[in-house]
N, C-alpha and C positions, 0 to 999 in steps of 0.2 A: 089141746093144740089148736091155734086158729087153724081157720078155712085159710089165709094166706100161707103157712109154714106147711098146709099139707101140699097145695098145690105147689111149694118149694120142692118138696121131697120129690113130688110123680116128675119134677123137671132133674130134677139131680143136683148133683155137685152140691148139695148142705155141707155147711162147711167146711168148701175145699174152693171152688172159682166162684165166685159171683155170679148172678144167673142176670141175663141179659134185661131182665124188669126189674131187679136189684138195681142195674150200675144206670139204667135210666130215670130211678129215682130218685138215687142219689144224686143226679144232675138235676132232675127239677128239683133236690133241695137244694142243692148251691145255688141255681139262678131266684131260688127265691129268697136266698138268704141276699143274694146282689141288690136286687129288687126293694126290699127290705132298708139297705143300706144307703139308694137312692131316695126314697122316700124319708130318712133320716135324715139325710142331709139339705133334703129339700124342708123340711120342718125347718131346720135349725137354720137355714138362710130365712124364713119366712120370719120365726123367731128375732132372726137377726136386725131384718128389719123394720119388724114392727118394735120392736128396744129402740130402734135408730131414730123411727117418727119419734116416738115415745119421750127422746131425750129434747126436741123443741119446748123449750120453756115454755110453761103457760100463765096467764095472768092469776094470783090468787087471792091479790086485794086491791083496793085502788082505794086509797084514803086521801079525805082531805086536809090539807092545810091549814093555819090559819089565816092564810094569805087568803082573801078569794080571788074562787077561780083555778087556785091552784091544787094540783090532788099529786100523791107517790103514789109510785108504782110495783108490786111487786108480785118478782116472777117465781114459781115454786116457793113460794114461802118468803123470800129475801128481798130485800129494796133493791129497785135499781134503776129506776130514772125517776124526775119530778118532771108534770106536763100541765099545760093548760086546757081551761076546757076547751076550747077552740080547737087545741090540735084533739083532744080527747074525741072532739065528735068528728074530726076531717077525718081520725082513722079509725072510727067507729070502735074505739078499744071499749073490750068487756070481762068482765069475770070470767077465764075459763079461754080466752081467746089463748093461741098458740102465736109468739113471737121471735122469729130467727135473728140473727145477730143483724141480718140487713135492714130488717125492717125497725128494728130496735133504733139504727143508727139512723133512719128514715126520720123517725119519731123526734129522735131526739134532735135535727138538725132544724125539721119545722118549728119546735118549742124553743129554739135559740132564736129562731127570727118572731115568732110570737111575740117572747120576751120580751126581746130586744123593742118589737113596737109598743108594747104594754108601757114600759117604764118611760117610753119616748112620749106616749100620751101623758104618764103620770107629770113630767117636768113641763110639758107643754099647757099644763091644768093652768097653772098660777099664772102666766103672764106670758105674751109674746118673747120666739125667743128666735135667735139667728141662728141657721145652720150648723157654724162651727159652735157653737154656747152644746149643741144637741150633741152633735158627733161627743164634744168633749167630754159631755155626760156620759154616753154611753162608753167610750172605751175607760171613764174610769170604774164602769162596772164590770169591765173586763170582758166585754161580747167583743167576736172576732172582728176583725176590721172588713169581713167580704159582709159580714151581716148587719154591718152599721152601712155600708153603703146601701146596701139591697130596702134596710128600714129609710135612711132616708129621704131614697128616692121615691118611698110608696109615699112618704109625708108630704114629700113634694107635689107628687100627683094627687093628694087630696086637699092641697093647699093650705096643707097645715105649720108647715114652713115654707115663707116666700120671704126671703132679705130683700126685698124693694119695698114691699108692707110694713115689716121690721122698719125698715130706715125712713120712712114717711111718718111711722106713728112718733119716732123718739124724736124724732127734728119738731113733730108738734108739740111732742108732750116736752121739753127741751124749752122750747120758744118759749110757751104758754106757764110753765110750770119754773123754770128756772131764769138765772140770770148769767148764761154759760153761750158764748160768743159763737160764731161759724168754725174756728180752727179749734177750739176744743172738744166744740158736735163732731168733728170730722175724726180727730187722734180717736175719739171714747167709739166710734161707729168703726174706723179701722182694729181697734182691739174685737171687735166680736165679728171680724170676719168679713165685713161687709165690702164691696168690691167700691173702688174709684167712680165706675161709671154710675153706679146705684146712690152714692151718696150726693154727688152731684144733683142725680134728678132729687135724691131729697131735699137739697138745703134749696133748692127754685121755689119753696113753699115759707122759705123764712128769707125774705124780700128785704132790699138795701133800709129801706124804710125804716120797717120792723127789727133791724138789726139797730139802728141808731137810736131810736125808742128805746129798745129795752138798754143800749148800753148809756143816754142820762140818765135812767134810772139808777145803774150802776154807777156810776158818777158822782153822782149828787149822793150818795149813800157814802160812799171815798171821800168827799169834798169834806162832810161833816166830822166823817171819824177824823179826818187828819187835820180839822179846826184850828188847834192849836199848835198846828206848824208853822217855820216860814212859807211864805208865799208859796215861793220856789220850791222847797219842799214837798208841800200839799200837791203842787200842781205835779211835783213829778209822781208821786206815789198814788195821783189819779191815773195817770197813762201809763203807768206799771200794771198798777190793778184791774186796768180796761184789757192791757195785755195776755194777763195770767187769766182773763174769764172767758178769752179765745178771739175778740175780736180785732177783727184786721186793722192796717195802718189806718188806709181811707174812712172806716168807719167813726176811728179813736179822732181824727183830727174834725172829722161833721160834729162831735159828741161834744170834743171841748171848741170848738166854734159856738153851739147851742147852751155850751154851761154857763150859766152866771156865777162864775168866778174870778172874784177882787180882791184885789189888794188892799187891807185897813191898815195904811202906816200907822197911826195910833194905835190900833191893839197890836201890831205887828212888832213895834218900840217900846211899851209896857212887857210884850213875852221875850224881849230878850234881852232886855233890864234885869228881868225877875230870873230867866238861865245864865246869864252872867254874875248873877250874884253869889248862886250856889258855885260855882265852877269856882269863882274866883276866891271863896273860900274855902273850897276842898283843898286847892292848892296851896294853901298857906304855908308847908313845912318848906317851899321851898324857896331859894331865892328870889328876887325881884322880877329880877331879868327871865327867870328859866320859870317865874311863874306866869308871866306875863303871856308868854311866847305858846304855853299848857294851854291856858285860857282862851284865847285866840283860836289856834288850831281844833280845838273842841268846840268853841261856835259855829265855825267856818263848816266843819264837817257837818253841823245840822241843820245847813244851809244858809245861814245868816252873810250878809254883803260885808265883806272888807271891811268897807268903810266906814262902815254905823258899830262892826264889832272894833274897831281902834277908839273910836268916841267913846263909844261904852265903857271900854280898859281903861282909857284915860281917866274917867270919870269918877271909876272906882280905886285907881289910883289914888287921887286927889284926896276921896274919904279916910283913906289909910290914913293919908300924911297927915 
């Protein structure tokens, strides 16, 4: 028998009342058993929250692209955004780094406006271009409309788009390169955006002078091709022509003031001798009268005078009979 169970007995009462260091025991085992159950619970919160850090995605690869520059991202194992290195080094992302849903969206809003200027540089490589030509690029890539204004205003403060530059160089390159008038510079500069007061300063670089220059040239290029017109013909399908290449009233009438364009009744009498002849036998199936009147109306319409087309009729008349 232990030393405890005798010093039971010399107290009394073995198994019949509880001896007074019995039922004080039994209370230090129940408060240690509380004790016990506090400590459990405080594990299982610490537990809890260290599962809760635990569950913050972390980076476990970062591969690149074939794009450069460009790398995927993935978190516990899965993809889940694509970044540039730009934004990669603004937020220092690395193998192993912990990333919450905010800072994910952090990530991914910088790498829209990256983009967004990446591909603005790409279209800006080849050639001068105007604001709205950019903007239009971009939203057909589908970046948000807050992120196209944001790129290109940073373009702007780098003066990588300036539509006053824009409308200076194509008014040069326009003058110098083409044979295309003030009001078609203007319609072709209003399609890509460019404002009233900007093209104005542009076209002060392509002078009344310079505008009459280049439209004889256009002219005399008209006058040739339409050689074998009437007069009147030729002459009108020059100031058509001068019309359709954009330049003004004023201009067109300095142009044909300066053209040397005449009149050769002789070759002008031989070419509608020779379109009278065919006319007036296409028409042959039909009466005299009702051929006559064909013949007539068909020169007249290609410009020929009344009254050299009734001599002419006359004349082929006459061969008939």
């Amino acid at each position: 028998m232990s030393d405890y169970e005798n010093k039971l007995i010399l107290l009394g009462d073995v198994g019949q009342k509880k001896p007074r260091a019995r039922r004080v025991a039994e209370q230090d085992v129940s408060g240690a058993d509380i004790a016990a159950d506090l400590l459990a619970k405080v594990d299982r919160t610490a537990d809890s929250n260290t599962a809760s850090q635990s569950s913050v995605p972390a980076v476990t690869m970062i591969e690149a692209q074939k794009r450069a520059g460009r790398y995927n991202v993935y978190l516990d194992g899965k993809y889940a955004f694509p970044i540039s290195e730009s934004v990669m080094i603004k937020f220092q992302i690395f193998k192993g780094m912990e990333i919450d849903q905010k800072l994910q969206e952090q990530i991914i809003a910088a790498d829209d406006v990256a983009r967004a200027y990446n591909r603005a540089l790409d279209y800006l490589s080849g050639q001068l271009r105007s604001e709205r030509e950019v903007e239009e690029k971009l939203a057909s890539l589908e970046i948000e409309p807050g992120v196209i204004t944001d790129t290109l205003q940073r373009l702007r403060d780098l003066r990588l788009v300036d539509d006053q530059a824009y409308a200076n160089a194509y008014v040069r390159t326009i003058r110098n390169t083409s044979d295309k008038g003030p009001i078609v510079i203007r319609q072709n500069l209003r399609r890509k955006g460019i404002g009233e007061n900007l093209i104005d300063r542009a076209l002060e670089e392509f002078a009344g002078d310079e505008q009459v220059e280049n439209g004889v040239t256009v002219a005399n290029k008209l006058a040739k091709h339409y050689a074998r017109k009437p007069f009147s013909t030729q002459k009108q399908k020059v100031i058509q022509g001068l019309m359709t290449k954009g330049f003004t009233r004023e201009v067109i009438d300095q142009v044909m003031s300066q053209l040397e364009l005449e009149r050769d009744d002789e070759a002008e009498q031989d070419l509608l001798l020779h379109e009278a002849t065919k006319i007036w036998a296409r028409n042959r199936r039909y009466d005299r009268r009702d051929r006559v009147n064909r013949t007539k109306r068909t020169l007249f319409g290609k410009g020929y005078q009344m009254d050299e087309i009734s001599r002419v009729v006359e004349q082929l008349q006459m061969e008939d009979d």
